[in-house]
Each structure stands twice: as structure tokens, then as C-alpha cells.
C-alpha beads as a LAMMPS data file, in Angstrom:
LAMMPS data file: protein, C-alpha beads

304 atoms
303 bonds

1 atom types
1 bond types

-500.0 500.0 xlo xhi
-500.0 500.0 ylo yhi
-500.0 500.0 zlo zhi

Masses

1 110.0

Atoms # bond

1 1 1 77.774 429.063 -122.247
2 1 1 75.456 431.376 -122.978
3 1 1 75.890 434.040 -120.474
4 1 1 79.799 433.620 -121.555
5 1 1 78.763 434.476 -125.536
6 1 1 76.502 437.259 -124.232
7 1 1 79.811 438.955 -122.757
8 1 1 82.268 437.167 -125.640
9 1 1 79.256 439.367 -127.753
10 1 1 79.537 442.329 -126.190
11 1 1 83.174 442.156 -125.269
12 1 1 83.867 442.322 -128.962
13 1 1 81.603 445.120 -130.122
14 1 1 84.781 447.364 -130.499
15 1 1 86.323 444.667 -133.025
16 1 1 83.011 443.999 -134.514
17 1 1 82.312 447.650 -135.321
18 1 1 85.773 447.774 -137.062
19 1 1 84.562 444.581 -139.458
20 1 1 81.092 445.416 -139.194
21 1 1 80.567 448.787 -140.052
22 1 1 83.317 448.241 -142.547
23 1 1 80.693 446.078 -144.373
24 1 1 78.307 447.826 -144.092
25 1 1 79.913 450.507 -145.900
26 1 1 80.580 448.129 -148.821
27 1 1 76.998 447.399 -149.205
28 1 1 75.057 445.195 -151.282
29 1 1 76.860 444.743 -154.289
30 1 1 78.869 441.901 -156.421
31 1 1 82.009 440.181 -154.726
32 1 1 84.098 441.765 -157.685
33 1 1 87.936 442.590 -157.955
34 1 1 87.274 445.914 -156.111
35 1 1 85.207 444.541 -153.515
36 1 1 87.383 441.674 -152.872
37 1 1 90.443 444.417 -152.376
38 1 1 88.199 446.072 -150.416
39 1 1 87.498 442.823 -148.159
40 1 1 91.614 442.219 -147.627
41 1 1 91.944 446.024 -146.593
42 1 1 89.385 445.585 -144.224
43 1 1 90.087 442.100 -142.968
44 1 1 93.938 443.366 -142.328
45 1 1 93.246 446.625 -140.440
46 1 1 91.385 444.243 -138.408
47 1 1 94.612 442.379 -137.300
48 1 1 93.726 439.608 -139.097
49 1 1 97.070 439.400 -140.681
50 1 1 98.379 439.572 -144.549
51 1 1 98.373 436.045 -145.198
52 1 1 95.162 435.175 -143.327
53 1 1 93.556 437.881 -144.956
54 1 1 94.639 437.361 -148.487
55 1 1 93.980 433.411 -148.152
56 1 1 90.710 434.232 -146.940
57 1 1 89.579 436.375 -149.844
58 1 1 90.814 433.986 -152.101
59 1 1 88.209 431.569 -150.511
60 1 1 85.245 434.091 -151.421
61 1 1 87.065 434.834 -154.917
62 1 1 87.092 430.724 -155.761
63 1 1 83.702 430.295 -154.137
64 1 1 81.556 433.150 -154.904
65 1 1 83.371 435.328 -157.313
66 1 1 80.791 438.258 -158.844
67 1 1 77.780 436.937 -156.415
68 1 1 75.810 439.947 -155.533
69 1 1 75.907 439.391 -151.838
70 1 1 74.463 441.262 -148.726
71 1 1 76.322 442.707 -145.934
72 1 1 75.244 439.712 -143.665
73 1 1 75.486 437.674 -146.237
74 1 1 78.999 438.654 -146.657
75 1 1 79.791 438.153 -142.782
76 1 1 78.196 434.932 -142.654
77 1 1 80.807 433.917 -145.428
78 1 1 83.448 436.046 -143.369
79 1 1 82.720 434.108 -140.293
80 1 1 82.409 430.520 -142.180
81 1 1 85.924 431.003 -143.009
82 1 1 87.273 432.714 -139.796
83 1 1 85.754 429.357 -138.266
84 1 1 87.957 427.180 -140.720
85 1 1 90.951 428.979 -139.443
86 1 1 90.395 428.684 -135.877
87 1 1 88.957 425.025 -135.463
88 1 1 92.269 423.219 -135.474
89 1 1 93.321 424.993 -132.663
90 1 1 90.309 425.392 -130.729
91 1 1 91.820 422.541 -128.312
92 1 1 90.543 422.227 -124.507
93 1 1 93.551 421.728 -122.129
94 1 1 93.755 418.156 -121.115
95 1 1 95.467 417.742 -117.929
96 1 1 96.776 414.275 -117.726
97 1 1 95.714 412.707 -114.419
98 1 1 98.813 409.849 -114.737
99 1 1 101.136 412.699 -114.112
100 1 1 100.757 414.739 -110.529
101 1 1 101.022 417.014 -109.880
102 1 1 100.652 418.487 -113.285
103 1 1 102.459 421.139 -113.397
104 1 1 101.643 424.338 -115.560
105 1 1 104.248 427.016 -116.299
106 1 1 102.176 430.447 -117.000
107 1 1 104.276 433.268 -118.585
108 1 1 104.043 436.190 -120.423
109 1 1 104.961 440.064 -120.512
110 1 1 104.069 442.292 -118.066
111 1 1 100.533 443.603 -117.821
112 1 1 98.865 440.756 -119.784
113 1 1 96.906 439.268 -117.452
114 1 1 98.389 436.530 -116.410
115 1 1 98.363 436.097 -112.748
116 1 1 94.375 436.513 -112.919
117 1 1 94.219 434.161 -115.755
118 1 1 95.727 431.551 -113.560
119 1 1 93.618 432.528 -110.082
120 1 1 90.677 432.253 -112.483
121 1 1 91.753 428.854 -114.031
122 1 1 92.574 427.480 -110.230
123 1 1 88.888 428.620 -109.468
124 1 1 88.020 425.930 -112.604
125 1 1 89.966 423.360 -111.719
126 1 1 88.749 423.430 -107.757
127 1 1 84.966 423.405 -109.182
128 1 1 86.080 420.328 -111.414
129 1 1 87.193 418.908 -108.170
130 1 1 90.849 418.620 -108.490
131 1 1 92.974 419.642 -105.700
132 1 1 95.362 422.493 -106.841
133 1 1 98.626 424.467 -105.031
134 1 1 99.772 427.954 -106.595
135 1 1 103.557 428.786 -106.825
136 1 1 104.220 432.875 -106.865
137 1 1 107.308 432.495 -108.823
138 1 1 106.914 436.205 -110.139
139 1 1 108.843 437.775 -107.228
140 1 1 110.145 440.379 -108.840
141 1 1 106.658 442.072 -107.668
142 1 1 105.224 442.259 -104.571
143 1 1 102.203 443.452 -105.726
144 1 1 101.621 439.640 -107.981
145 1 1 102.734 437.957 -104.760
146 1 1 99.895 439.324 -102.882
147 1 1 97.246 438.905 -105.661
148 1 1 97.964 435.228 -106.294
149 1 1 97.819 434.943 -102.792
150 1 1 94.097 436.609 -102.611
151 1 1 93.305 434.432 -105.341
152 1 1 94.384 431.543 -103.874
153 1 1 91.683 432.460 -100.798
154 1 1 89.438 432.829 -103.040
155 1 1 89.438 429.705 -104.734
156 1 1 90.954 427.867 -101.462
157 1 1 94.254 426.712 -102.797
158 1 1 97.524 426.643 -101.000
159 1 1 99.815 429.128 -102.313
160 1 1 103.588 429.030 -102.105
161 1 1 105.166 432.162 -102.199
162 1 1 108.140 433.507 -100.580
163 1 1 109.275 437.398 -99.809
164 1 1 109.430 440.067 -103.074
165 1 1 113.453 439.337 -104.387
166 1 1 113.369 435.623 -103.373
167 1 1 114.827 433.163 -105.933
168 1 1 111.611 432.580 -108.533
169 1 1 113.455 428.700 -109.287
170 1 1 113.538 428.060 -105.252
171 1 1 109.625 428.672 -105.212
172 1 1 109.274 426.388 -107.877
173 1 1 110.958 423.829 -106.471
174 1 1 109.269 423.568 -103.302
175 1 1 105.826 424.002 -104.798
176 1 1 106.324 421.000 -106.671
177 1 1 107.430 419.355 -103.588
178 1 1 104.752 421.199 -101.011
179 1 1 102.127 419.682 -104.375
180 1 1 103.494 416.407 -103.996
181 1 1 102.993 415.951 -100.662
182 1 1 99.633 417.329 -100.672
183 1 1 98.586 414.834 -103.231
184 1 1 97.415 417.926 -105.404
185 1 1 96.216 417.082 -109.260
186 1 1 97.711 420.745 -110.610
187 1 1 100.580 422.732 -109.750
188 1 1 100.099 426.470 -112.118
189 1 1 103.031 428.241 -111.580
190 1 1 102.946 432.165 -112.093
191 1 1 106.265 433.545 -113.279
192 1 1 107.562 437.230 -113.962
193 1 1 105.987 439.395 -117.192
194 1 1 109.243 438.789 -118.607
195 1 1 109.718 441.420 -121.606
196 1 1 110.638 439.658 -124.731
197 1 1 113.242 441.027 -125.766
198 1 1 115.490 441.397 -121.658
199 1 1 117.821 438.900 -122.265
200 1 1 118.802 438.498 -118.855
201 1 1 115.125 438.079 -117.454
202 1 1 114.699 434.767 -120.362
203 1 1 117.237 433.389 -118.696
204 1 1 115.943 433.340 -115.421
205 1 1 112.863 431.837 -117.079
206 1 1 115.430 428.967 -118.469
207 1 1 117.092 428.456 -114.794
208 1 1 113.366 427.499 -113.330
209 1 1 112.844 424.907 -115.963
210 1 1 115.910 423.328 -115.294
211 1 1 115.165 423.479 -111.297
212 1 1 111.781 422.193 -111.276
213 1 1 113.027 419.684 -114.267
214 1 1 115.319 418.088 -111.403
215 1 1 112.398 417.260 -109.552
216 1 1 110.407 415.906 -112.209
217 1 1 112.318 415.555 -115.726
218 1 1 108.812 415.711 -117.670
219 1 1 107.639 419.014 -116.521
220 1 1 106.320 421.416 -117.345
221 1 1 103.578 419.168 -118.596
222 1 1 102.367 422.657 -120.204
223 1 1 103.607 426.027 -120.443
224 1 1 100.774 428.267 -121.234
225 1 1 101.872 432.073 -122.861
226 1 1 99.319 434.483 -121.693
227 1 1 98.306 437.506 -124.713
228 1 1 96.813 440.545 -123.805
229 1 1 94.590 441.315 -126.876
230 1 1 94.734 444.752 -126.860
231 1 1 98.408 444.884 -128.255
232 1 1 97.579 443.529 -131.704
233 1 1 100.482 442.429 -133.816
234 1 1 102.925 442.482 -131.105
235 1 1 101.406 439.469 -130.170
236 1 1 103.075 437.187 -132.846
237 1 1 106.599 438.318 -131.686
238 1 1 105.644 437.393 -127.933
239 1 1 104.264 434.032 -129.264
240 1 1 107.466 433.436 -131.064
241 1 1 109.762 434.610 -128.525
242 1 1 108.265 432.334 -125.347
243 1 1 107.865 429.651 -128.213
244 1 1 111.731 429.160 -128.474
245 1 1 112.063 430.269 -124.572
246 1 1 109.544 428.212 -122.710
247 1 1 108.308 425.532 -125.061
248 1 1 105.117 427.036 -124.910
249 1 1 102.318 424.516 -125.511
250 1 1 99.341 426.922 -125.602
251 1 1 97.780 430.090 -125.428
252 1 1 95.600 432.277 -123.343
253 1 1 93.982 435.274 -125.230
254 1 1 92.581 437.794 -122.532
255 1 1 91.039 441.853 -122.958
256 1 1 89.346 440.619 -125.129
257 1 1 86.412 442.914 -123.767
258 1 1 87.334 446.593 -125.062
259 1 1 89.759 446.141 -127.852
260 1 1 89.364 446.529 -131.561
261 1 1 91.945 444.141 -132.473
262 1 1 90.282 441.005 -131.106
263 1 1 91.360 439.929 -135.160
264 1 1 94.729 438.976 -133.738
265 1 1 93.276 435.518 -132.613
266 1 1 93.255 434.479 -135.925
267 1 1 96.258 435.657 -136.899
268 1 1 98.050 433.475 -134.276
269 1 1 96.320 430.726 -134.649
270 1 1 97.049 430.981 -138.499
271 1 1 100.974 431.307 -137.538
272 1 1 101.325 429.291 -134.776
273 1 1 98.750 426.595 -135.003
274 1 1 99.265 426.731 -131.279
275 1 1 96.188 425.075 -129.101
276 1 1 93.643 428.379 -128.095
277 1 1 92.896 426.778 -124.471
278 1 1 91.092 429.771 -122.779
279 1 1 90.172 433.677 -123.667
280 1 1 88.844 435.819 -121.289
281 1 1 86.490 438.894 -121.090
282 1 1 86.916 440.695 -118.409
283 1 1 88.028 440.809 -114.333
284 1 1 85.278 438.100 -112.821
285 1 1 86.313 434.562 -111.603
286 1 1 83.999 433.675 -114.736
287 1 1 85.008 435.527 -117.047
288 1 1 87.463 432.655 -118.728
289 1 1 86.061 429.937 -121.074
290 1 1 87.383 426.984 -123.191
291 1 1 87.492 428.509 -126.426
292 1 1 84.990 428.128 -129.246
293 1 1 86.032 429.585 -132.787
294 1 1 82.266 429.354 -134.415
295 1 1 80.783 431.804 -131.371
296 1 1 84.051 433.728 -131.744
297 1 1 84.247 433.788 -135.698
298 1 1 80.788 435.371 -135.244
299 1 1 80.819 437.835 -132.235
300 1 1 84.020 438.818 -134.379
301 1 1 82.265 439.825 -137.597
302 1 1 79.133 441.358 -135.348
303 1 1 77.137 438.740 -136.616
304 1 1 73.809 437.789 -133.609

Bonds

1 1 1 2
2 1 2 3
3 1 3 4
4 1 4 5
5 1 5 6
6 1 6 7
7 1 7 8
8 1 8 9
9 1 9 10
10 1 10 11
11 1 11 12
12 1 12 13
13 1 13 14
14 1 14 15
15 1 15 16
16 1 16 17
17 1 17 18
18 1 18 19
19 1 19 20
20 1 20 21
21 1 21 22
22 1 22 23
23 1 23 24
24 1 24 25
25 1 25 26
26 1 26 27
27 1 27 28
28 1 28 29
29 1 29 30
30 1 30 31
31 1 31 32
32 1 32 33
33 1 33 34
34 1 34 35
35 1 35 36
36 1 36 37
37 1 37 38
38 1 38 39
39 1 39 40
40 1 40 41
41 1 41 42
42 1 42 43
43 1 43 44
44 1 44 45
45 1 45 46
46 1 46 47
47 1 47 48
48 1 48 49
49 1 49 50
50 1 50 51
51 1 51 52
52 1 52 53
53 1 53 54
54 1 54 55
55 1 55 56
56 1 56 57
57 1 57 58
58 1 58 59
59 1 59 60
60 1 60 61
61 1 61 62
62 1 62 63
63 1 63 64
64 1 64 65
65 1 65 66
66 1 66 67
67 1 67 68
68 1 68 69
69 1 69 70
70 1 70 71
71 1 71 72
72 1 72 73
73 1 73 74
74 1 74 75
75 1 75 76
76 1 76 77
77 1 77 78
78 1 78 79
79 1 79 80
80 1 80 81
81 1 81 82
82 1 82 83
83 1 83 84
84 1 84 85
85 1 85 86
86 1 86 87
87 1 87 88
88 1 88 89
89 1 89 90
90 1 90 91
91 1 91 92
92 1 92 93
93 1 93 94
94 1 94 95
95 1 95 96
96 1 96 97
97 1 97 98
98 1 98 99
99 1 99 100
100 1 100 101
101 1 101 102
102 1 102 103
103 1 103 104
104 1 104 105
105 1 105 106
106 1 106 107
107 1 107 108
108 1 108 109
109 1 109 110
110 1 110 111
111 1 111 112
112 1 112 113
113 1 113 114
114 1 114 115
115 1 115 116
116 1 116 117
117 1 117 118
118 1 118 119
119 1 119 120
120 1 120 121
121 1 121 122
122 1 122 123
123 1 123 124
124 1 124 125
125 1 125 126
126 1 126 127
127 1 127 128
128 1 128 129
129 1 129 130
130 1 130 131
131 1 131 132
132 1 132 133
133 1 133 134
134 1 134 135
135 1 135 136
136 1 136 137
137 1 137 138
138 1 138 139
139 1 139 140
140 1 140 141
141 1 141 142
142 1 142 143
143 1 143 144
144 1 144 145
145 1 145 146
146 1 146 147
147 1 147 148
148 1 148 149
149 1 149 150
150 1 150 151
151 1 151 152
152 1 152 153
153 1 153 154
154 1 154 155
155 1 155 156
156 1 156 157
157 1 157 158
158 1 158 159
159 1 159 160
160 1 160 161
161 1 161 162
162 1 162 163
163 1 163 164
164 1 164 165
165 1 165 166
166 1 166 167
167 1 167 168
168 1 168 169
169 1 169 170
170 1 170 171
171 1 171 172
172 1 172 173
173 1 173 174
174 1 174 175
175 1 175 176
176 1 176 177
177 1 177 178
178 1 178 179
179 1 179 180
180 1 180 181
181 1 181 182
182 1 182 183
183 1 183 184
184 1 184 185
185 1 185 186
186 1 186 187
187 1 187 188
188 1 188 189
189 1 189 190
190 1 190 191
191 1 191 192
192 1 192 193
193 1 193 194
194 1 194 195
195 1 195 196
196 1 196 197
197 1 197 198
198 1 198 199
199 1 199 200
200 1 200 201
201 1 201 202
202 1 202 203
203 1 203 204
204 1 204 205
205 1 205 206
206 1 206 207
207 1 207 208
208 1 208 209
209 1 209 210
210 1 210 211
211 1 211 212
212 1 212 213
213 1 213 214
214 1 214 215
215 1 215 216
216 1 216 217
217 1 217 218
218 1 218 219
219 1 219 220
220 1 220 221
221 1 221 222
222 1 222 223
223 1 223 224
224 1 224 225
225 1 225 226
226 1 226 227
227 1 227 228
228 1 228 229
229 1 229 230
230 1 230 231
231 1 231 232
232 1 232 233
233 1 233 234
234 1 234 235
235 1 235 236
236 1 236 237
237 1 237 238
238 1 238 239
239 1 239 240
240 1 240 241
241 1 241 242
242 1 242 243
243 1 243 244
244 1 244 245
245 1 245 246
246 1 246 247
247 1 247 248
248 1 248 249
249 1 249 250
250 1 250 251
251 1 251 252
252 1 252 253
253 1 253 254
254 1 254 255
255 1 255 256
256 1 256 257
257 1 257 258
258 1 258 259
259 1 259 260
260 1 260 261
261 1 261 262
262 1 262 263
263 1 263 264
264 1 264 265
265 1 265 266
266 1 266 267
267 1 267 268
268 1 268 269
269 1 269 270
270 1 270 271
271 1 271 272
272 1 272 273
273 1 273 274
274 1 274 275
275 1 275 276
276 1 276 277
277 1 277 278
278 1 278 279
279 1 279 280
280 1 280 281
281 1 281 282
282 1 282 283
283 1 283 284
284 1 284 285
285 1 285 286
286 1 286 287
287 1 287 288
288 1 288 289
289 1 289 290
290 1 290 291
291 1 291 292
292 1 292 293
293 1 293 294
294 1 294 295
295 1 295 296
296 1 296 297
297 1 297 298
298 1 298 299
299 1 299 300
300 1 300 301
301 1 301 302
302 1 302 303
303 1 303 304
């Protein structure tokens, strides 16, 4: 874990700099009215949200109201409460070995991240020893067909996939059945970055979760929503959107390497109180880790 917070560390300099120097700039000097105002300002240009924000400067104002404070001192406090916000959701993902294949549903808008987040959590899964197939149910591109499929080499997984145009519910359907009669613990099942707001591309979404729900009324087991960091506040009306959509279950933050708005974490988790299963740092088969909020809460306020 720690050559994942070393890159979590510096994957978040850009965000921390934001908070950080921010603080810095306050100085040493009491937790007053002004400061406090100061603090929210901050805390929302850092994506952290209004409410989050405000309820988190309330927590300083009932705890340590005209304290003449440092500016680590001040991000330790920062971080402390960060921390409080994430932990409830800082949830690994359990896959329940009673029902196999599990099957995962991974979706999200285009250019997120998502058909690397799942070649990168097949990778996991093989090293834990369970025996995974892929489904390239985003046919819309030939380009994801082919990169599950590397993927999929690299992490030596069967992959189903069928030509660019094919029907993304028929993949589905015979991965699950090409899983089952492979005995395979996982089935992840990429799907197309389906912009929130195309009508007409949710409802293809809908037509493969009533296919593959033929086969097996119970799945998905999970549907995982993938978030690309780097477009802030957007996020929340993804999350919402695939929440009513896909049932989502859980979240995947990723780029989080290279953005200054790495605050948006907490202002999901804060909405939502959707389970934070993995985030992700950059391109490398490694570079996606269970998710822990006190290393995040810290990298996040540039704390060492």
C-alpha cells in the first residue's frame, strides 16, 4: 500500500496545491468568523461541495472556534473531518462466491476510464485466484472492443466480444452463458460511455439488463458507475443519472493523478453515500486500489 499512497500522494499534488497553498495563505491565525468564511470558500472551489463544505466548517466553528491554529494544524483538522465523511463509504467490493458467475455491469460516459478500470480489476481478481470472462458489450466502438480484448491477454481471461455494431444485450447474454460453462467466479461486463443525458442510448442500457436478467433474474449482482475525476461537479449528475438507470451499486473514481478537483470524492460520497470500491491513479495494471479515505483525506489536504 505504500507504493499506491506514494502515487495516491503525488497523483493529488494538483488538488493539494489548490487546499494547500490556500492555507497557507491564511496563515497562522485564530479560527474566527473571517477565517472560517475563508475555510468554506476554499473548501468549495475545491469541489468539495456547498453542503459538505459548510457542514464541515461548522465542525471547526463548534470544536475549535477562535483557536489560534497553524496551517498544518488546520489541515490535520481539515483532513480529520474529510475522513468522517468518507469512512461510511469506504466499502471493499465483496463478490459473493454463492452466486457465479458474479456478474458486474461497468458503465459510465465516454472517456472515463472505464474499460481500463475493468482490464485492471480482471488483473485483481485473476491474482486473487478467481477465474474471470470479459463481455465487450460497448460495441458501438471498435476501438473498446480491441482494448478489452488486449486486456483480457494480459490478464489471461476469455473475452467475449462480437464485431463493432453487434447487439451489446446478445454479448451479454452469451457471456453469461460462455461464464457459466467455464465455471468462472466473475463475469465484468463493459458497456458503451453512454452520455447521460441520450435518451435513446439509456435505453439500450435498460434492454441488456432485462436480457442478461432472463438468464439469471438476480443480476447484475453489481453495477459499478465509473467517474473520471477530472470533470468535477458533473460528476453528481452522472451519479444520479446511472443511479435511476442502472441501479448502480458503487463507484469507481479514476484521473485522479493530474486533476485539481480530486475534492469531488467527497462530495459524492456526501450525496450519494454510495460504496467508494476502487480509485485509480494512472494507466498501469496497478494503478487501482480499494479505497482508503484517511490516506485520501490526507494526500487531499497535502498533508505527508
Amino acid at each position: 500500500m505504500s507504493g499506491f499512497w506514494q502515487r495516491l500522494k503525488s497523483g493529488l499534488t494538483r488538488s493539494a496545491s489548490k487546499l494547500g497553498d490556500g492555507i497557507a495563505n491564511i496563515g497562522r491565525r485564530k479560527l474566527d468568523a473571517g477565517t472560517l468564511e475563508s475555510l468554506e470558500d476554499l473548501l468549495i472551489e475545491s469541489d468539495l461541495g456547498l453542503e459538505t463544505s459548510a457542514n464541515i466548517v461548522e465542525a471547526l466553528r463548534r470544536t475549535r472556534h477562535d483557536a489560534e491554529l497553524s496551517a498544518d494544524e488546520i489541515k490535520t483538522l481539515l483532513a480529520a473531518e474529510v475522513t468522517k465523511v468518507l469512512s461510511p463509504v469506504a466499502k471493499p467490493l465483496d463478490i459473493d462466491a454463492a452466486k457465479k458467475p458474479f456478474v458486474l455491469l461497468v458503465v459510465g460516459v465516454n472517456g472515463s476510464g472505464k474499460t481500463t478500470t475493468i482490464g485492471k480489476m480482471a488483473a485483481r481478481f485473476t491474482r486473487e485466484g478467481k477465474k474471470v470472462v470479459l463481455a465487450a458489450a460497448d460495441t458501438f466502438r471498435a476501438a473498446a472492443i480491441e482494448q478489452l480484448g488486449k486486456w483480457g491477454e494480459r490478464a489471461g481471461t476469455t473475452v467475449v466480444a462480437h464485431k463493432q455494431g453487434a447487439d451489446p444485450a446478445g454479448v451479454a447474454f452469451e457471456a453469461i452463458e460462455r461464464a457459466r460453462t467455464e465455471n468462472a467466479d466473475i463475469l465484468l461486463i463493459d458497456t458503451a460511455g453512454r452520455l447521460q443525458n441520450k435518451t435513446a442510448l439509456m435505453d439500450e442500457l435498460e434492454k441488456i439488463l432485462r436480457v442478461i436478467r432472463k438468464l439469471d433474474p438476480g443480476a447484475p449482482h453489481a453495477a459499478l458507475l465509473v467517474l473520471d475525476a477530472t470533470v468535477g461537479q458533473n460528476a453528481l449528475s452522472q451519479a444520479e443519472a446511472f443511479a435511476r438507470t442502472a441501479g448502480i451499486t458503487g463507484l469507481v473514481m479514476t484521473k485522479l493523478d493530474g486533476t485539481a478537483k480530486g475534492g469531488i470524492l467527497v462530495a459524492l460520497a456526501a450525496k450519494f453515500a454510495l460504496p467508494i470500491h476502487f480509485i485509480g491513479v494512472g494507466e498501469g495494471v496497478d494503478d487501482l486500489s480499494p479505497f482508503e479515505p484517511g490516506e485520501f483525506a490526507r494526500a487531499l489536504v497535502g498533508l505527508e
